[in-house]
C-alpha positions in Angstrom: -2.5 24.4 -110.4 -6.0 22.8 -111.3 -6.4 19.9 -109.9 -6.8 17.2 -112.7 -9.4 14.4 -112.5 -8.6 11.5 -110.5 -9.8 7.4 -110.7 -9.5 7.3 -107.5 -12.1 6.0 -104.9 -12.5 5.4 -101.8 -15.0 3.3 -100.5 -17.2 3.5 -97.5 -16.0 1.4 -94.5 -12.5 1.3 -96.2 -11.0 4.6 -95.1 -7.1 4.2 -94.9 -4.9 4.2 -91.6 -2.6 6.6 -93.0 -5.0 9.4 -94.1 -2.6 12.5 -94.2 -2.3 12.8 -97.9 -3.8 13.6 -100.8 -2.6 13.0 -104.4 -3.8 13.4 -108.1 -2.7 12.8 -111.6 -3.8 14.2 -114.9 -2.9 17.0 -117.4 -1.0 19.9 -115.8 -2.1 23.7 -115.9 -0.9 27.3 -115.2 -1.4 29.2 -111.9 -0.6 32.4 -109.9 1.2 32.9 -106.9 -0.6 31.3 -103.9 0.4 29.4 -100.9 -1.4 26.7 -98.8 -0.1 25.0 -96.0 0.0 21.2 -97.1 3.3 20.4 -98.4 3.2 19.0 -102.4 5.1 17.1 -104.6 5.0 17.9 -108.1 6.3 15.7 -110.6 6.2 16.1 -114.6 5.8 12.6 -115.9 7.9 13.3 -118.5 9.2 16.9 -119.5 9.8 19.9 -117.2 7.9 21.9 -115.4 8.4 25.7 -114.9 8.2 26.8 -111.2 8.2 30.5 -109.7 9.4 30.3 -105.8 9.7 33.2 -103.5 12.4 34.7 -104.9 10.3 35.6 -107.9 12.8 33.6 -110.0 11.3 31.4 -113.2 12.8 28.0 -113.2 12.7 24.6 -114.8 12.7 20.9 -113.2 12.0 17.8 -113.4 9.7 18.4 -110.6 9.0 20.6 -107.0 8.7 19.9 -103.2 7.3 23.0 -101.7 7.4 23.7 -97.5 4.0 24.6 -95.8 3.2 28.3 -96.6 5.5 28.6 -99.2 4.4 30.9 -102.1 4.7 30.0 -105.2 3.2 29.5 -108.8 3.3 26.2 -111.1 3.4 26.5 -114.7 3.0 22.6 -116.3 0.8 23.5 -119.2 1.0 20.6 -122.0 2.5 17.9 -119.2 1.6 15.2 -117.8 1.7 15.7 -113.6 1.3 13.6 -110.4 0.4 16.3 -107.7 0.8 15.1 -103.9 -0.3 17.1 -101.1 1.2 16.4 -97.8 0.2 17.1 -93.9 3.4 19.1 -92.5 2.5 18.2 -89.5 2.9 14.3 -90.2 5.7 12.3 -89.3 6.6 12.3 -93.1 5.5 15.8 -93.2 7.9 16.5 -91.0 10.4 14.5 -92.3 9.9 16.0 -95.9 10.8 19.5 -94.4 14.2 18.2 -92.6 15.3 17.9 -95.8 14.4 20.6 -98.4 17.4 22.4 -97.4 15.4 25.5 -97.6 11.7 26.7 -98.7 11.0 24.9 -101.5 13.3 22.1 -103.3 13.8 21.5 -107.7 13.9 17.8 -108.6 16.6 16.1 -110.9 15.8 13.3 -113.1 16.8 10.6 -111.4 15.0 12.2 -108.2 11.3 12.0 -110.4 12.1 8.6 -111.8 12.3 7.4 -108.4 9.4 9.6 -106.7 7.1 8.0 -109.6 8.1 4.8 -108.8 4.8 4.4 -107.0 3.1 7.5 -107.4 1.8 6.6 -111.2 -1.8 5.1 -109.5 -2.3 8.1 -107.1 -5.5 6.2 -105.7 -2.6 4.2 -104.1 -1.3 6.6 -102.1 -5.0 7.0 -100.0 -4.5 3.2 -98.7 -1.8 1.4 -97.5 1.0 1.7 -100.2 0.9 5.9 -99.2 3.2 5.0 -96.3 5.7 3.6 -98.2 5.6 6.0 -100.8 6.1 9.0 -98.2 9.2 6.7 -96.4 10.6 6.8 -100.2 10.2 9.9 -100.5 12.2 11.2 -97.6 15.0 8.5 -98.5 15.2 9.8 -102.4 15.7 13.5 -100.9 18.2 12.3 -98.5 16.7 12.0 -95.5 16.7 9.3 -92.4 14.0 6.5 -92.9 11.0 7.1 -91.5 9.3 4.4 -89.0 7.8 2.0 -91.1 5.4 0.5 -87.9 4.1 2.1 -85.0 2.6 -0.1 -82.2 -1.0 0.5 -82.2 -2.6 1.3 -78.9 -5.6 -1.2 -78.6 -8.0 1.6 -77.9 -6.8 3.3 -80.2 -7.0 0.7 -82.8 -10.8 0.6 -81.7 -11.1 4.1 -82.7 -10.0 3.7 -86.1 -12.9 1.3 -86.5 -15.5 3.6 -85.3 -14.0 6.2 -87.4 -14.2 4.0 -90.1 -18.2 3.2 -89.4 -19.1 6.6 -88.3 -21.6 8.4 -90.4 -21.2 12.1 -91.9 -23.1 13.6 -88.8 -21.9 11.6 -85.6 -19.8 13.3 -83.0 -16.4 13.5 -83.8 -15.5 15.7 -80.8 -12.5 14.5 -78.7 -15.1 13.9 -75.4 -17.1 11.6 -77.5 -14.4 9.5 -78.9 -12.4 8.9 -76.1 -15.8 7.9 -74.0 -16.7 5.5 -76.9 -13.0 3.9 -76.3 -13.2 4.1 -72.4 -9.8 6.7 -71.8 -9.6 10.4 -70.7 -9.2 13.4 -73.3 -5.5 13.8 -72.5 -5.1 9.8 -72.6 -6.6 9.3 -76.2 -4.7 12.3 -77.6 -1.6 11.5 -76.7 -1.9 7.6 -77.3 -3.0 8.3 -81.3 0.2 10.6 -81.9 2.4 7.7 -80.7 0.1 5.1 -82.6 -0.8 6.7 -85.9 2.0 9.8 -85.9 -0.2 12.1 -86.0 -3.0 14.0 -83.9 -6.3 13.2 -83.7 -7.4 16.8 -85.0 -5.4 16.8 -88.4 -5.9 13.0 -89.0 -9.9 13.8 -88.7 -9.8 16.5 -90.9 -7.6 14.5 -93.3 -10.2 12.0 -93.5 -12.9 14.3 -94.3 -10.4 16.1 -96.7 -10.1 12.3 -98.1 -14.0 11.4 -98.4 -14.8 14.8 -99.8 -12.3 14.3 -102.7 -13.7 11.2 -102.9 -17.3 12.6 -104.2 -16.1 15.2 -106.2 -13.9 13.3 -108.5 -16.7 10.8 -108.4 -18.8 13.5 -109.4 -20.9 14.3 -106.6 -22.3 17.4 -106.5 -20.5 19.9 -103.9 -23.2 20.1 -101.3 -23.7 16.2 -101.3 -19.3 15.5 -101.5 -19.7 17.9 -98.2 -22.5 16.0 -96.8 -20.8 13.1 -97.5 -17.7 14.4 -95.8 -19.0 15.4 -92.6 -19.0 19.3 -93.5 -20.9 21.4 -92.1 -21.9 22.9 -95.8 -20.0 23.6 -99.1 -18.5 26.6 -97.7 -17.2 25.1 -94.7 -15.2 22.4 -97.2 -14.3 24.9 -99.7 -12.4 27.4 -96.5 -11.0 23.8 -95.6 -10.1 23.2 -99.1 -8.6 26.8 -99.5 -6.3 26.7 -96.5 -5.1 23.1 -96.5 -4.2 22.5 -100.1 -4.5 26.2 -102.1 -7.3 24.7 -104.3 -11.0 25.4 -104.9 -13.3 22.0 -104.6 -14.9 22.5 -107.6 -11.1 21.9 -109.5 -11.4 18.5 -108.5 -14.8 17.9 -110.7 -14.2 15.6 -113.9 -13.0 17.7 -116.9 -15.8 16.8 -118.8 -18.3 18.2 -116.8 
């Protein structure tokens, strides 16, 4: 599915604690079979959907949750969509996959009305309000709640304000950061997955993911959105792109251009 164009931006020094998602609204489109590891959420607005899974079957819903990997092909030509892309390897990730009940899960009404609720402003979903959509989510598909709070490791909420101030180029690499916040490799590691509920690894290339997206929809040219990132180049982010969420960068630029 094309990714449609997004109001959604996020400002420098405002980067969001909860960075493992990605989401999008706009007019739907048509595509092939693919796969990509990120989780999504697809939800018609209003209207169905048609949805091929791996069983090759042609179906119609209200809306999709896929699993990591999964392949699949979206047909929502003429609808209206919110597209969410999820880190399996996230707490709610996680969570999300507990309850599928299998590879890929069709949504009822009732279940869209209630994933929407919230989801209709996906620039949202990149701050604060993203964690509470993801805990609703699990709930609506009949899972457990998911933490609401984590107690934040001072160091570790140090390092989220570096992060926040660091520029494209400066060193990301786990030596550096846990120097800068005065703990050992293994210490910082493991002190951000019970703090944030995630690793440090994804949650950086989340972020990037995040700032990239940013640009793009902003329209920023590819090379500069990568720049911007913290990418080594525009191939780099478009591999990253490719693997993480099935979509080329350049799907994210403003329909008009």
């Amino acid at each position: 599915m094309r990714l449609a164009r997004t109001p959604f931006k996020i400002e420098q020094g405002a980067l969001p604690v909860w960075p493992p998602i990605l989401a999008t609204r706009g007019p739907g489109a048509s595509s092939g079979v693919h796969s990509h590891h990120a989780m999504h959420v697809i939800l018609a607005t209003a209207g169905e959907l048609r949805f091929r899974g791996p069983d090759g079957g042609l179906r119609s819903a209200a809306g999709v949750v896929t699993g990591p990997d999964v392949p699949h092909a979206v047909d929502a030509r003429g609808l209206d969509v919110v597209l969410v892309f999820l880190d399996p390897e996230s707490e709610a990730g996680k969570s999300l996959r507990g309850v599928l009940g299998g590879a890929v899960r069709l949504l009822e009404d009732e279940e869209r009305t209630d994933l929407l609720e919230g989801a209709r402003r996906p620039e949202e979903l990149l701050g604060p309000g993203g964690a509470g959509w993801t805990r609703r989510a699990v709930r609506v598909l009949g899972g457990g709640d998911v933490t609401g709070t984590r107690a934040v490791h001072p160091r570790v909420k140090k390092l989220l304000g570096i992060l926040r101030d660091l520029p494209p180029e400066g060193d990301t690499s786990l030596e550096a950061l846990a120097a800068a916040v005065e703990l050992s490799p293994g210490r910082l590691m493991h002190a951000f997955t019970e703090s944030i509920g995630v690793p440090l690894r994804p949650y950086l290339q989340w972020l990037k993911l995040q700032r990239a997206a940013s640009g793009i929809v902003s329209g920023m040219p590819l090379a500069g959105a990568a720049h911007a990132a913290g990418f080594a180049d525009a191939a780099h982010m478009s591999r990253t792109f490719r693997k993480m969420l099935g979509a080329a960068p350049s799907s994210l630029r403003p329909r008009d251009r």
